[in-house]
Structures are given as structure tokens and as C-alpha cells.
Backbone as CSV, one residue per row, in Angstrom:
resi,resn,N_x,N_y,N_z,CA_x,CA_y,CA_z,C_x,C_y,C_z
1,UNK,-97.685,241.723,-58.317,-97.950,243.147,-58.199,-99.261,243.517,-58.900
2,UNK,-99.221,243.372,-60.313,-100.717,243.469,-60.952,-101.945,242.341,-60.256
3,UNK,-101.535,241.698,-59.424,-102.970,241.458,-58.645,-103.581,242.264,-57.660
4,UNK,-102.085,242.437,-57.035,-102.316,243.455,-55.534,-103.336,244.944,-56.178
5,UNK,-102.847,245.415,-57.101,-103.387,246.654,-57.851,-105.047,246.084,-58.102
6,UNK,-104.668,245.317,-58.821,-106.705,244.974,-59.207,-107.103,244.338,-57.882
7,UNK,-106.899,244.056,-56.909,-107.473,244.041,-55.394,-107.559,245.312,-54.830
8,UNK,-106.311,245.981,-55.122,-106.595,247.252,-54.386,-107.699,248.358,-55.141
9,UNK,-108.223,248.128,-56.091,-108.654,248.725,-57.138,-109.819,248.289,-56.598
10,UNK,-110.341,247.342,-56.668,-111.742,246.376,-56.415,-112.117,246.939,-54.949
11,UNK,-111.122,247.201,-54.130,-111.917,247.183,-52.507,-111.941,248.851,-52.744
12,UNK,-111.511,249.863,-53.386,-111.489,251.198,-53.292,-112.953,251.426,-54.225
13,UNK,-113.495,251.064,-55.205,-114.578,250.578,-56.046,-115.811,250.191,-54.746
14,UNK,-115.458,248.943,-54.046,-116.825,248.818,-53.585,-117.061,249.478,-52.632
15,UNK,-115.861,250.079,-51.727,-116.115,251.187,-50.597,-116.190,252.176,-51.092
16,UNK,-116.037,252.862,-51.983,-116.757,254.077,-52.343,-118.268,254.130,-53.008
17,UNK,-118.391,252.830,-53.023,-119.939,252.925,-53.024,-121.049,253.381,-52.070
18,UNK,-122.221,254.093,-52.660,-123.176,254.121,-50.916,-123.505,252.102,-50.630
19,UNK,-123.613,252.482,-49.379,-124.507,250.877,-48.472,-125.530,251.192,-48.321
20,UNK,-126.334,251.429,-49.523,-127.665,252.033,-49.396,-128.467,250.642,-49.437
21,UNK,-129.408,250.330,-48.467,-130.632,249.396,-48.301,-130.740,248.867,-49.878
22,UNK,-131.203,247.189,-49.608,-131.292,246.476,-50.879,-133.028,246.354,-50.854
23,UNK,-133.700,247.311,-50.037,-134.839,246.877,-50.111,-135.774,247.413,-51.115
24,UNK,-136.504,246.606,-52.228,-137.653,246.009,-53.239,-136.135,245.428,-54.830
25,UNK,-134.728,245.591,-54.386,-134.112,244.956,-55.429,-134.570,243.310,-55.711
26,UNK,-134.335,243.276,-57.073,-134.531,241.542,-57.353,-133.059,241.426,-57.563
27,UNK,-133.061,239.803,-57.577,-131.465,239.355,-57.877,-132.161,237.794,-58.894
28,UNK,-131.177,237.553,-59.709,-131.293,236.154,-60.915,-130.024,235.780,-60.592
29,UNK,-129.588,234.533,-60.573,-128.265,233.530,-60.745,-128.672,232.092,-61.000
30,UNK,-128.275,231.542,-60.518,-128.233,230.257,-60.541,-127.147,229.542,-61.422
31,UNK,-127.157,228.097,-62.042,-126.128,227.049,-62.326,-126.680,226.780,-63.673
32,UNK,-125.358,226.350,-64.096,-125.746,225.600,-65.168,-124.475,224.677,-65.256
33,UNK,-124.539,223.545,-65.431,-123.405,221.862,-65.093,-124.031,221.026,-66.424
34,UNK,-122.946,220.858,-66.997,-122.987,219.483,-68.174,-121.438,218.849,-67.975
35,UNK,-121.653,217.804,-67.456,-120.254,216.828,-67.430,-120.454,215.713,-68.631
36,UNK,-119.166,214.961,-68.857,-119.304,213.495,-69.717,-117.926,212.722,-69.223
37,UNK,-118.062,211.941,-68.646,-117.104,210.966,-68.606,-117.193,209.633,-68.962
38,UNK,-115.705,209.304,-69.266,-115.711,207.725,-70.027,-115.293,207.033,-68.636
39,UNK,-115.453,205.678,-68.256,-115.260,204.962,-67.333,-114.757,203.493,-68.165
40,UNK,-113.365,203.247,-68.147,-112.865,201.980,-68.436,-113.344,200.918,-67.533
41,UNK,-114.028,199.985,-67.983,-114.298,198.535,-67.574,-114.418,197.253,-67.806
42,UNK,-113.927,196.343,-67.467,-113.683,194.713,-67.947,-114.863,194.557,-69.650
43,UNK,-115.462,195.466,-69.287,-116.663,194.841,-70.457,-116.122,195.689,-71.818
44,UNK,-115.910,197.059,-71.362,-115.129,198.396,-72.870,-115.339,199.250,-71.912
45,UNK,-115.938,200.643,-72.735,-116.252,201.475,-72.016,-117.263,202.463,-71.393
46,UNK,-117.885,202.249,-70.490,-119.027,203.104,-70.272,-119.260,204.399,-70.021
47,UNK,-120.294,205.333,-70.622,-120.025,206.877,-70.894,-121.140,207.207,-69.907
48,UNK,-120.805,208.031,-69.526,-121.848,208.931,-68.132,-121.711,210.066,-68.754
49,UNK,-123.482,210.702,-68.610,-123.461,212.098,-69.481,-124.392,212.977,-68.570
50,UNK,-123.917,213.946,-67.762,-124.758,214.656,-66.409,-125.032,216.050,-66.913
51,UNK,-126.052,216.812,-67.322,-126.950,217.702,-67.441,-127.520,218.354,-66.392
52,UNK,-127.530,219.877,-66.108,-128.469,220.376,-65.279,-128.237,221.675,-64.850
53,UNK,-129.638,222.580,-64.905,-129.754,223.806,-64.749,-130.742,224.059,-63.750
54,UNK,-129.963,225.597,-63.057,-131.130,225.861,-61.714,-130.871,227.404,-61.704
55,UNK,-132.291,228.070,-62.647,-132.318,229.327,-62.315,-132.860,229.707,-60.698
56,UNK,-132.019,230.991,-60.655,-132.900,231.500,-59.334,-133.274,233.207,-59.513
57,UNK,-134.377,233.257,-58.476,-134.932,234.638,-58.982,-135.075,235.082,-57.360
58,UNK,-135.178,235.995,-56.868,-135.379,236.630,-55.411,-135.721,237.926,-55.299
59,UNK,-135.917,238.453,-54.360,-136.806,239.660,-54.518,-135.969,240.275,-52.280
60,UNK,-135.610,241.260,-52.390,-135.230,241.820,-51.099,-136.448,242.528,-50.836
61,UNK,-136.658,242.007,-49.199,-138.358,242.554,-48.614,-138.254,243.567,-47.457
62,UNK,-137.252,243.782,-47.206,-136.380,244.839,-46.533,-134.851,245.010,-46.908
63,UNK,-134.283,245.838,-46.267,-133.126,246.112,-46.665,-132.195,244.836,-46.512
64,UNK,-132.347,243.957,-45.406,-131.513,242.842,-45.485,-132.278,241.066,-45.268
65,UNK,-133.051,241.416,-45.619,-133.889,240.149,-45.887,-134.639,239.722,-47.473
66,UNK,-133.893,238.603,-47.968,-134.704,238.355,-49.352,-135.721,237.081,-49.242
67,UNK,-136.143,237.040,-50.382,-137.109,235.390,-50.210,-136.868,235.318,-52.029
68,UNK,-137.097,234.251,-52.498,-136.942,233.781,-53.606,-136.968,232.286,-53.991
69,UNK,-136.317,231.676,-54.717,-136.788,230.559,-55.249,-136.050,230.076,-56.522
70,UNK,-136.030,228.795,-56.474,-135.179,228.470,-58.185,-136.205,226.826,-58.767
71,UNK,-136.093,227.502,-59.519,-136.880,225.731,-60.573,-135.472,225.030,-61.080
72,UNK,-135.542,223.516,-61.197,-133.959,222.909,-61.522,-134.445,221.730,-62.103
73,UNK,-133.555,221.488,-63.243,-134.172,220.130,-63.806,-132.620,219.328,-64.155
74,UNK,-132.343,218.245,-63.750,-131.229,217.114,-64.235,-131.398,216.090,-64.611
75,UNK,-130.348,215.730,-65.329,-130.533,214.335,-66.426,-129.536,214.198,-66.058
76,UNK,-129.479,212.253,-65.723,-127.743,211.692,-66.254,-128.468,210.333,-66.723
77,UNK,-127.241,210.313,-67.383,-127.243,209.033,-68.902,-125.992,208.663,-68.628
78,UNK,-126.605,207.075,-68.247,-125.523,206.081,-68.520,-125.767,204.810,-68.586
79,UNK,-125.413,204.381,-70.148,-126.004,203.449,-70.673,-127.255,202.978,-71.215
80,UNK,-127.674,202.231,-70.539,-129.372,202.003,-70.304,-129.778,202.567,-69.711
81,UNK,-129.262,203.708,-68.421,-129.872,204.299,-67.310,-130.447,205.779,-67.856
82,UNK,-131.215,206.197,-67.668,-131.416,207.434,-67.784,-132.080,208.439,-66.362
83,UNK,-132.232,209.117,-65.824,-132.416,209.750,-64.487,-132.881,210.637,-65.158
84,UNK,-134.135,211.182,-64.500,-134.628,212.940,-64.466,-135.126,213.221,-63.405
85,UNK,-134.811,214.714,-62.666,-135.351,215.061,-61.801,-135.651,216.593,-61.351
86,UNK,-136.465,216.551,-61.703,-137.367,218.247,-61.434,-137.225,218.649,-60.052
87,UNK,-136.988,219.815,-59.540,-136.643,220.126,-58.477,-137.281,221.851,-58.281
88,UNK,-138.216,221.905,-56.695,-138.962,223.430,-56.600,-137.685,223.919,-55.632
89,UNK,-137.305,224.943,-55.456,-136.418,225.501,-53.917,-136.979,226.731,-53.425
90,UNK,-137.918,226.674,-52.416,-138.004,228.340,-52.029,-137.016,228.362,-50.849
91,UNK,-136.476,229.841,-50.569,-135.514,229.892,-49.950,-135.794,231.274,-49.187
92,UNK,-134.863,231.648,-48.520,-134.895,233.124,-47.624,-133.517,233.459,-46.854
93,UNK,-132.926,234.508,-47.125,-131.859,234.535,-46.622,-131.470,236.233,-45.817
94,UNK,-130.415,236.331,-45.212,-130.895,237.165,-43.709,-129.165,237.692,-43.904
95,UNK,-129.391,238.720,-44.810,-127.821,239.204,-44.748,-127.453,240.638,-43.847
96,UNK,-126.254,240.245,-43.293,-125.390,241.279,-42.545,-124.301,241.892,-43.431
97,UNK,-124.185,243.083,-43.275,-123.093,244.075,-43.726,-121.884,243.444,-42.849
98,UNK,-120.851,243.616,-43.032,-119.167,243.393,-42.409,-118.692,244.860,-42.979
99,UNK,-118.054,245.005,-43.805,-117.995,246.066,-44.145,-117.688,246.773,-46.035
100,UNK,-118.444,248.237,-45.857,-118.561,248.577,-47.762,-119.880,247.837,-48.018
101,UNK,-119.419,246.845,-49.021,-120.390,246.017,-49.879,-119.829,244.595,-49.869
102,UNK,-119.409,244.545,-48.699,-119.560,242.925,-48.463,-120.324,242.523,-47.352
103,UNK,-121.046,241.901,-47.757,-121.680,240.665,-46.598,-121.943,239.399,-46.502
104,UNK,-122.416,239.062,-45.274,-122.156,237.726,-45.201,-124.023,237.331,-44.773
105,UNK,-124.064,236.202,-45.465,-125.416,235.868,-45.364,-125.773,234.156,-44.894
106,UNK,-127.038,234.486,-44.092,-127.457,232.724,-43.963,-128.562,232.798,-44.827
107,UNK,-128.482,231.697,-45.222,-129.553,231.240,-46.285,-130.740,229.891,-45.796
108,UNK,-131.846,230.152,-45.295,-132.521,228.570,-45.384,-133.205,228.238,-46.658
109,UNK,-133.136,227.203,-46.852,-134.098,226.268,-48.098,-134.920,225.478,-48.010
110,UNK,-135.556,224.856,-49.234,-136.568,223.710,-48.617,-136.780,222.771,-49.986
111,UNK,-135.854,222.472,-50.899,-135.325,221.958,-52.141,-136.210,220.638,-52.295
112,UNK,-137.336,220.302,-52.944,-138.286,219.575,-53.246,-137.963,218.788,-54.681
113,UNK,-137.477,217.646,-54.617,-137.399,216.714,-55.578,-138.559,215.341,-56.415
114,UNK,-138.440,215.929,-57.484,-138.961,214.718,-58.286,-138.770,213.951,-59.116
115,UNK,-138.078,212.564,-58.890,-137.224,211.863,-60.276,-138.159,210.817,-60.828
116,UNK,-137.604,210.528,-62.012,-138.302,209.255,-62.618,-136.484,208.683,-63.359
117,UNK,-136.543,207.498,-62.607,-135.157,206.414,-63.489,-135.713,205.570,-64.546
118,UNK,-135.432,205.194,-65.327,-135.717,204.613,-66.646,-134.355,203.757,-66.680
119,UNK,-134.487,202.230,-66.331,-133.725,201.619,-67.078,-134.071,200.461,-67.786
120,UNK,-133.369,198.883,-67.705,-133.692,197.911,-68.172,-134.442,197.070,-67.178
121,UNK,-134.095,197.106,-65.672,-134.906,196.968,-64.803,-136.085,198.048,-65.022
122,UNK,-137.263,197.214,-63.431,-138.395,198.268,-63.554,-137.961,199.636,-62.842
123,UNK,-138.829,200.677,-63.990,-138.655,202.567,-63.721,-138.599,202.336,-62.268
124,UNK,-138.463,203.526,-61.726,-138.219,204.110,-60.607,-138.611,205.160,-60.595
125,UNK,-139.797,205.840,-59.628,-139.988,206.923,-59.219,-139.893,207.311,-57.534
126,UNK,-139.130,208.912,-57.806,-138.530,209.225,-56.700,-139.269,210.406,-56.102
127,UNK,-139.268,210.535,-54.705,-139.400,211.780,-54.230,-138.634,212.353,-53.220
128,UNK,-137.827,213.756,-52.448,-136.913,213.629,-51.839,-137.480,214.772,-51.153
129,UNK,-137.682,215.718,-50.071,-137.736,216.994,-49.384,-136.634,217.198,-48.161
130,UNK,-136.020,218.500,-48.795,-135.115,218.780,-47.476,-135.161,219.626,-47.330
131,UNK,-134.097,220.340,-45.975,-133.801,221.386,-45.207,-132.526,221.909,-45.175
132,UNK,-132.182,222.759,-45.840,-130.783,223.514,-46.062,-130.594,224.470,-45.358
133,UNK,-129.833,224.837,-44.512,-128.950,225.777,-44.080,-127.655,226.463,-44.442
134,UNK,-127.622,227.189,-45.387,-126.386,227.591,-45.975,-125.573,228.798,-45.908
135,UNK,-124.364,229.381,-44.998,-123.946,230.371,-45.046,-123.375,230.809,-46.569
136,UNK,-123.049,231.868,-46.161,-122.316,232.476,-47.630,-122.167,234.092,-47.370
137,UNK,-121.101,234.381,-48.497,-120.795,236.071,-48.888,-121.149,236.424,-50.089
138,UNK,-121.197,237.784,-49.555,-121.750,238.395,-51.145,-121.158,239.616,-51.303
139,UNK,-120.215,239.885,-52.578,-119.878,241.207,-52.745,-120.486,242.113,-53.510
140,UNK,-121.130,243.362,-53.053,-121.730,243.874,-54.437,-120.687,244.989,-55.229
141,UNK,-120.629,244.414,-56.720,-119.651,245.103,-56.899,-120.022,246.123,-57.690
142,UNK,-121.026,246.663,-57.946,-121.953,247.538,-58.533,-123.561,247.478,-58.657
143,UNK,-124.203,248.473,-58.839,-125.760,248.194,-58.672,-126.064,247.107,-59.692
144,UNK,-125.966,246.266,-60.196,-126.632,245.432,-60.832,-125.808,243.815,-60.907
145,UNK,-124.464,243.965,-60.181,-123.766,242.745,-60.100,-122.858,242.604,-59.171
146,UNK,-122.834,241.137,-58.264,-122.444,241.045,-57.249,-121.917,239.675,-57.521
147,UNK,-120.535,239.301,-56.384,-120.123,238.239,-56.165,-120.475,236.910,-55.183
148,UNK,-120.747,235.733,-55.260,-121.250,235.149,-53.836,-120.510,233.936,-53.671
149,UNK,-120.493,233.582,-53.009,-120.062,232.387,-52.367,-120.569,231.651,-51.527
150,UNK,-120.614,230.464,-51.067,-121.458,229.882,-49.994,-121.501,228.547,-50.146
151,UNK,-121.645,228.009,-48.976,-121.755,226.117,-48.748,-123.085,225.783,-47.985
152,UNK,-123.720,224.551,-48.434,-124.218,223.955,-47.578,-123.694,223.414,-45.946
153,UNK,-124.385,223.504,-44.910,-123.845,223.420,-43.741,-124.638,222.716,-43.454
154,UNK,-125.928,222.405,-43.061,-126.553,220.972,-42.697,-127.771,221.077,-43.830
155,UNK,-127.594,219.680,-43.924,-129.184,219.660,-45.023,-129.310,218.327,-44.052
156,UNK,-130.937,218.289,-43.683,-131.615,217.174,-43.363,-133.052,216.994,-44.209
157,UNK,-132.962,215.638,-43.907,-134.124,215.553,-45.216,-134.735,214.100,-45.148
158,UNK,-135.947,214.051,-46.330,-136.683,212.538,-46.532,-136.431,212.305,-47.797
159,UNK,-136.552,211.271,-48.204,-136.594,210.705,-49.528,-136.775,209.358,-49.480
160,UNK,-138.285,209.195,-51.017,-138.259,207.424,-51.251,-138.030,207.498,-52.304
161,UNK,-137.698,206.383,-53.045,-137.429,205.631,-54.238,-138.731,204.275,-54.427
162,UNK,-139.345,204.095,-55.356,-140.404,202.993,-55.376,-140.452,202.353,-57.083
163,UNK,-139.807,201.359,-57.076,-139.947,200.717,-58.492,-141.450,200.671,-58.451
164,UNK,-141.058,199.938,-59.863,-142.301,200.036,-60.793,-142.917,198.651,-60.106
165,UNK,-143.990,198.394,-59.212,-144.494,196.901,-59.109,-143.386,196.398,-57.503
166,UNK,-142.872,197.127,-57.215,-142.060,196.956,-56.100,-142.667,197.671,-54.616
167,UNK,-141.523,197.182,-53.474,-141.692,198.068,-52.598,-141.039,199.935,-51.933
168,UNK,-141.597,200.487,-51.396,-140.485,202.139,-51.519,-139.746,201.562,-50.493
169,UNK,-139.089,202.650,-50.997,-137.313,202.339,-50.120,-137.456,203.965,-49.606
170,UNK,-137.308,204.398,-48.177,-137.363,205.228,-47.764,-136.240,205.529,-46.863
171,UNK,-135.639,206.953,-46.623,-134.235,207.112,-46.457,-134.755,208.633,-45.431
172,UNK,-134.186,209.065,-44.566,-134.047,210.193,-43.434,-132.871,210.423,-43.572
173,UNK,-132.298,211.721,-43.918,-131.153,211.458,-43.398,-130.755,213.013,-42.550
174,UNK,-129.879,213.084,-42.147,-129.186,214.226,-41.250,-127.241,214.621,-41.974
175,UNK,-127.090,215.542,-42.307,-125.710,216.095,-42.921,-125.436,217.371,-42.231
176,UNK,-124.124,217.309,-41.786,-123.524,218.544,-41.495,-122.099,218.805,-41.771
177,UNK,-121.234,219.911,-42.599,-120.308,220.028,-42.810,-119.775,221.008,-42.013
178,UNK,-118.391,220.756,-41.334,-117.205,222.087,-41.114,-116.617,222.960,-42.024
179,UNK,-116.076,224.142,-41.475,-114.951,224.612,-42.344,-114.051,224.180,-42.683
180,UNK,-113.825,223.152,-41.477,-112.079,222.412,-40.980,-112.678,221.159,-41.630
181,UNK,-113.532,220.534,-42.297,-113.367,219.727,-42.695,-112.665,219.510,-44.319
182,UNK,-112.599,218.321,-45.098,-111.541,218.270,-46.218,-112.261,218.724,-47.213
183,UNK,-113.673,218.970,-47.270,-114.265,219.763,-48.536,-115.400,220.063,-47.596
184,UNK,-116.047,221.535,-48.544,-117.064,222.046,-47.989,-118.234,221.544,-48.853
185,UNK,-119.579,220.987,-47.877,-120.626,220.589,-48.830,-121.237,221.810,-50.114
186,UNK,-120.706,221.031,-51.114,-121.801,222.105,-52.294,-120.992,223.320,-52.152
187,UNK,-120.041,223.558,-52.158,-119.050,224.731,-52.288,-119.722,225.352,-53.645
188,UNK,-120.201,226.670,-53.755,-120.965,227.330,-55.030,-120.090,228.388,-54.748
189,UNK,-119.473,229.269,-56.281,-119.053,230.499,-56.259,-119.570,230.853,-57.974
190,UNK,-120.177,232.394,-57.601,-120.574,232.595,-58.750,-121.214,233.972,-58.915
191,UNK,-122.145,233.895,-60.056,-122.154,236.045,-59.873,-123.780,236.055,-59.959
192,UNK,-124.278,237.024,-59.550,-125.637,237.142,-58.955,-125.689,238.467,-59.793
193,UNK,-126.991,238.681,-60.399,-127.253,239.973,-61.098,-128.470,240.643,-60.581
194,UNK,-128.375,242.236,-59.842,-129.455,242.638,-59.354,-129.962,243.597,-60.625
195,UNK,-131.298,243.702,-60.308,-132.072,244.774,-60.927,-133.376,245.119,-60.207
């Protein structure tokens, strides 16, 4: 019962809001992920330690069109291994009203990678460029904060890998996820702050 009330509370809140045009608002979100896991193995035990943050900043250029962008940097550690990889994303996304202050939005990207691996073998430097297509919703639940949701739906892309004194290893690849499938790629839910 006390859910039904704070649902019914929440949709009477965002429909009595105006659907007034989002056009010259900015919006900030993005991630922030630190994992650590232990992994039992014949030898003891090995610790994996995954780091990584991706602000984003955007700017609405009409009422339902934004463009924006996020800088992202990750580390994982394990063992001798160490990984870093700097990452540019400009993006643009093309949202529709459904109804109140919800909508539903497509998003394209263009997520530009740069790693360097460090282990006991020779370094490794990486480069990766892709193409994201990502639906998603967004609730606004007041002028300065909103709800979103959204998956990757196809990312296609390049990427090499080239040791140190070696040859590159170069990779194409093509991804596409369903709804109906058993997980959605990159399932993100999280809160977006306009100003």
C-alpha cells in the first residue's frame, strides 16, 4: 500500500508539472564503479581491483534535442597486470514526450578509447572507436532532477591492441542486443541533474 501511495504521489508531482521545452537547459550525470574481488586458485589467491569514473555534461539545443559528452578514465589491477584507459564520448540524443515528464529517448555515441596494459610481459598499447546506439527514459521529476534509464542496443566498432616490439592485433566488431534477450547490454539506471 505505502508504495502504491508514493507512485501515486510521484505520477500526480510530475503531471502537474508544465512540459515546458528543455531548450538552452544543461544536464551532468554520469558513473562512478569501484569493484574488488578475490578469485580462489590452485596457486592461493588472486585479487582483481576495477576503478572507474565517467562524468557527463550536455547542453539541450532545442526543446528536444541535446549534444554533450563525457571524459572516463579506468583502472583494473590484477596482480602484475595493471590496465588504464582514457576514454572521449560525444554523444546526441533526440527525445520524445509519452506523456507529463516522461520520455523516451535515442541516444547516438562515438566512445573513443585509449589504454596502456602494464604487465610482466611486454606493455600493451590500445586503441578502440565505436558506434553506440542507445535507447532510454527519462523522468523529470523536477526542474533540476530527473530519472533515466537506458541500454546499449548496437555498438559497432574498431579496436587494436599492439605490444611493445610486437605485432597489432586488430578486431571489428558488430553487437546488437534485444529486449527479449537474457540481459540488456550496459543496462544504466541513474539520476541526471539539470540546471
Amino acid at each position: 500500500m505505502k508504495r502504491l501511495i508514493l507512485l501515486a504521489s510521484l505520477m500526480i508531482v510530475c503531471l502537474s508539472m508544465s512540459a515546458q521545452g528543455l531548450k538552452g537547459v544543461w544536464f551532468a550525470g554520469g558513473n562512478v564503479n569501484f569493484g574488488k574481488q578475490e578469485i580462489n586458485v590452485t596457486s592461493g589467491v588472486e585479487k582483481v581491483t576495477q576503478t572507474s569514473i565517467m562524468p557527463l555534461v550536455g547542453r539541450f539545443i532545442s526543446p528536444t534535442v541535446a549534444v554533450g559528452g563525457a571524459l572516463g578514465y579506468s583502472q583494473v589491477k590484477h596482480d602484475d597486470l595493471k590496465s588504464n584507459t582514457y576514454t572521449i564520448m560525444p554523444l546526441a540524443r533526440k527525445y520524445w514526450n509519452i506523456a507529463g515528464n516522461l520520455y523516451v529517448f535515442g541516444q547516438m555515441a562515438l566512445p573513443v578509447d585509449i589504454s596502456n596494459t602494464k604487465n610482466s610481459n611486454p606493455n600493451t598499447d590500445g586503441f578502440g572507436i565505436h558506434f553506440q546506439v542507445a535507447p532510454g527514459f527519462d523522468l523529470i521529476v523536477n526542474s533540476w532532477f530527473s530519472i533515466e534509464a537506458s541500454f546499449v542496443l548496437v555498438n559497432a566498432g574498431y579496436s587494436q591492441h599492439k605490444p611493445k616490439g610486437g605485432d597489432t592485433a586488430r578486431d571489428w566488431s558488430l553487437k546488437g542486443n534485444t529486449i527479449g534477450s537474457s540481459s540488456f547490454g550496459d543496462l544504466s539506471v541513474g539520476v541526471k541533474f539539470l540546471f
